[in-house]
Structure formats: C-alpha cells, structure tokens
C-alpha positions in Angstrom: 88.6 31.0 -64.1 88.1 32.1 -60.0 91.3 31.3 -57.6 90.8 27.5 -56.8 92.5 26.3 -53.6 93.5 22.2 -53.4 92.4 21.4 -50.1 94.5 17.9 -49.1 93.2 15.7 -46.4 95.6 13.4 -44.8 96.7 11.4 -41.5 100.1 11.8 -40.6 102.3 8.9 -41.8 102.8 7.1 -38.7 103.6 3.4 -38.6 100.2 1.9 -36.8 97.9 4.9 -37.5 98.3 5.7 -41.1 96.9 3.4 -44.1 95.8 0.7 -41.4 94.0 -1.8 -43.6 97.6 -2.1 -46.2 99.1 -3.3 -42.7 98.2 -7.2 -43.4 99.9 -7.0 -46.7 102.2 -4.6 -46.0 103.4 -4.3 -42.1 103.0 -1.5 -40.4 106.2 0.6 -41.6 105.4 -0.1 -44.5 101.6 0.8 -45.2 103.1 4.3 -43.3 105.7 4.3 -45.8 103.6 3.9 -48.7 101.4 6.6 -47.2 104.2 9.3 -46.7 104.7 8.2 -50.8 101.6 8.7 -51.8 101.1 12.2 -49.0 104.2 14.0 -51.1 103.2 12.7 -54.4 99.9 14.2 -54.2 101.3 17.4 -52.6 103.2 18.0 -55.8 100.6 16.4 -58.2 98.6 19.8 -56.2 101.9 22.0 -57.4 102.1 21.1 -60.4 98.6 21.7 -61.1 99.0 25.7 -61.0 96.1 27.0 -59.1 97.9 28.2 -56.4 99.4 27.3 -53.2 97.6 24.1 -52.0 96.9 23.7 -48.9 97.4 20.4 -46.7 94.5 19.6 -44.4 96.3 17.9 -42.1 95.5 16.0 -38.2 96.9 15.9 -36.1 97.4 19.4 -36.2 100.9 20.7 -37.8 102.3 21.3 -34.5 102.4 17.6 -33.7 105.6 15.4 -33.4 103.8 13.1 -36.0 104.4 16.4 -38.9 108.0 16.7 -37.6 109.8 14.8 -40.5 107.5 16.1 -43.2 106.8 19.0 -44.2 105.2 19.1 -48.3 106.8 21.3 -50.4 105.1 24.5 -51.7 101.9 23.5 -49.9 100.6 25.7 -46.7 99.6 23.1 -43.4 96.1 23.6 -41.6 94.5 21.9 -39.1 91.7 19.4 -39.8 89.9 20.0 -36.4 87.7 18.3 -34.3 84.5 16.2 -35.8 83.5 13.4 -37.9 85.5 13.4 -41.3 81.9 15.5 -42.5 82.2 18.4 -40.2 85.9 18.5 -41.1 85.6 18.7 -44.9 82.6 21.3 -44.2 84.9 23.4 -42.0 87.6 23.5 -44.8 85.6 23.7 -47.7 83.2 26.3 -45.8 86.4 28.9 -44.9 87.9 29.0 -48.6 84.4 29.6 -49.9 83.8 32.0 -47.5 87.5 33.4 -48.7 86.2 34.1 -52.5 87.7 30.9 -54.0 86.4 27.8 -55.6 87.7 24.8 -53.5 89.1 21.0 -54.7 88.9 18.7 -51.5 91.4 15.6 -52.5 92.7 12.9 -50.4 96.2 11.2 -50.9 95.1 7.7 -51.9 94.1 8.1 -55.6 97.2 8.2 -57.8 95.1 8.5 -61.1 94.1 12.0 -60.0 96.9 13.6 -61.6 97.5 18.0 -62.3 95.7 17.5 -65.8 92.8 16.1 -63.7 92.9 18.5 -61.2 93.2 21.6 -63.7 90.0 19.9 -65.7 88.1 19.8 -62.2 88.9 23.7 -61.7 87.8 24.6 -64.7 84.1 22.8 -64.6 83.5 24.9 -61.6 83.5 27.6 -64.0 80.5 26.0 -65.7 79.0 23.8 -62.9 78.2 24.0 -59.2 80.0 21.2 -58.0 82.5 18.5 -59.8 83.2 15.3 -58.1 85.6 12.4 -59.5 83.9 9.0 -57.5 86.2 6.1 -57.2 85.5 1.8 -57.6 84.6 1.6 -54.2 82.0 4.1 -54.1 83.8 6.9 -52.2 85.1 9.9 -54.5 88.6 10.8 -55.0 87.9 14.5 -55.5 85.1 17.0 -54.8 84.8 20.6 -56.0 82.4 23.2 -55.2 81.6 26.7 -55.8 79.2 26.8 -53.3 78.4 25.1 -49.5 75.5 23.5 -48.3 76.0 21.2 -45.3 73.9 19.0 -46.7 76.6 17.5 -48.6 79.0 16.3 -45.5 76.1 15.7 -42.8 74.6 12.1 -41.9 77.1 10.6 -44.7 78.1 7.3 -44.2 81.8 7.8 -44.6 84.5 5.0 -46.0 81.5 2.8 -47.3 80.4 2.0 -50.6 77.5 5.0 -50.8 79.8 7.9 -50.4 79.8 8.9 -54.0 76.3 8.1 -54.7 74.9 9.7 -51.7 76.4 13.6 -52.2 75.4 12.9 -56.0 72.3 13.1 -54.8 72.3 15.6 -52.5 73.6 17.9 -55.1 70.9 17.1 -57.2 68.7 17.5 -54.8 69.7 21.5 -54.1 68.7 22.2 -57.7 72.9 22.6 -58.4 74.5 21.8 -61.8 77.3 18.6 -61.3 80.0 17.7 -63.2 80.9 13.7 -63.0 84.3 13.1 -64.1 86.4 9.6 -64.6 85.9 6.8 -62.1 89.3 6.1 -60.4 90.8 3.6 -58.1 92.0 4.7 -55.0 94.6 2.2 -52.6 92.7 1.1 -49.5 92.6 -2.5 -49.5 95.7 -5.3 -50.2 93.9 -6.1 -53.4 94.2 -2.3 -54.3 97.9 -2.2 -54.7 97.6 -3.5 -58.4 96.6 -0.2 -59.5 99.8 1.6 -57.9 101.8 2.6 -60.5 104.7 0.3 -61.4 108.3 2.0 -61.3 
C-alpha cells in the first residue's frame, strides 16, 4: 500500500467560533467543548489508524492564541490558508500528492469514522482513484485520492446537502475509478447529538 497521510481539518475550539449551530442546544462553552472532544478524538482515531503521522489542518494558523491549550498528540499542525474551504482542501490535498503519498482529507465531526474505517479507505486507494465516505446530510465525512484535479473542490457548494453528490460526479466525470464506502452521520445540528456515542 503507498504512504497515506490523514489530513484533519478543524477550527480551533473556541467558545463562539467553533461548532456554532450546537450553540442553541448546547451554549457556547459547550458546543466548543464538545468540539475540542471530538478535535482529540479524531486526532487519535488518525493514530491509531497506523499510516503515519497525521497531520492537523488547522486555522487559524498553529501560531494562534486559539492553538495555545491544545496541541493533538502524535499529529504534525499545518496551516489551512487563505480561501474558500475548496481552495483549502485543494492546497492540502495538492502538496501531499505532490509529496508521493495518497492523501485522507477528514474532518472532526463524524465519530463513526473510526481507524478500521480509515485503514479500509487507505487501502481502496490501492485499487481505486478516489474513496469518499458521504454522510446523512449530503456532505462526506472522508475523501481520499490518489490523484488531484481541481475540479473536485471548485464551484462546490460547501456545508449543503449536494456536497457528496456533486464530487461523485465530478469523479465520474474525469474517467477515475471511486470507491463509496458506508453512509455516516456527522454532528452539526441539535438533532444530531443522538448519534454521539453514549458513555
């Protein structure tokens, strides 16, 4: 299998700014506390997986006062950049690719993507061009390539229910084999916590 790098994307968990639509049901410390949760559970979920140091995505940049009281374990910090969330996911996935490794881009919001998952999605892109792991809204919880197009992060209407369907078909439409693995839930909305696990 070729060196995969776990690319995590994630918002600093600040009270106000981070998981803002769990504030209604949750307050503002603690939608930010759920989201630092969910940030380190996901940067050890990456870990555990085994495909080499993972790499947190992060804005604002590492240097900020918003990183100061985390830091994820075993996981290297980049910067996200400038640009719509599009141009930053092609910017990261673009630079590992270019780097001669196969590249998971992940948020933090989907706890059913655990290591087996992200193991499995590594080792598709062995057999297929690109993997991708939607979610119940219509966004996607995971995407892996071994190969860039921009196609697949420009004129995207991010955070709405046509996310997942729309880069299906742009994949499609560059002639490149897909993988479509297990529809997950990911925790946006109040009526999303139900699927947090309990305990």
């Amino acid at each position: 299998m070729a060196p995969t790098r776990i690319v995590i994307f994630a918002k600093a968990p600040v009270a106000g700014a981070a998981k803002t639509r769990l504030i209604p049901a949750l307050g503002e410390e603690g939608a930010a506390g759920l989201a630092g949760q969910m940030l380190a559970e996901t940067a050890a979920v990456a870990v555990a997986a085994e495909l080499g140091e993972p790499e947190l995505c992060a804005t604002p940049a590492p240097g900020s006062p918003d990183w100061a009281s985390f830091r994820p374990p075993g996981a290297r910090m980049t910067d996200q950049g400038t640009g719509d969330l599009g141009e930053r996911l092609a910017r990261a996935a673009w630079r590992v690719l270019a780097a001669g490794e196969q590249v998971l881009l992940i948020g933090t919001d989907c706890p059913g993507l655990d290591a087996a998952r992200l193991r499995a999605a590594a080792e598709q892109l062995s057999r297929h061009d690109a993997v991708i792991h939607p979610t119940r809204d219509g966004g996607y919880a995971l995407l892996g390539l071994r190969r860039f197009d921009p196609l697949l992060f420009s004129g995207i209407a991010w955070s709405t229910a046509t996310v997942a369907a729309e880069t299906i078909a742009r994949v499609r439409a560059l002639g490149w084999s897909l993988h479509i693995g297990d529809t997950l839930h990911d925790i946006d909305e109040p009526e999303d916590l139900a699927a947090l696990p309990r305990g």
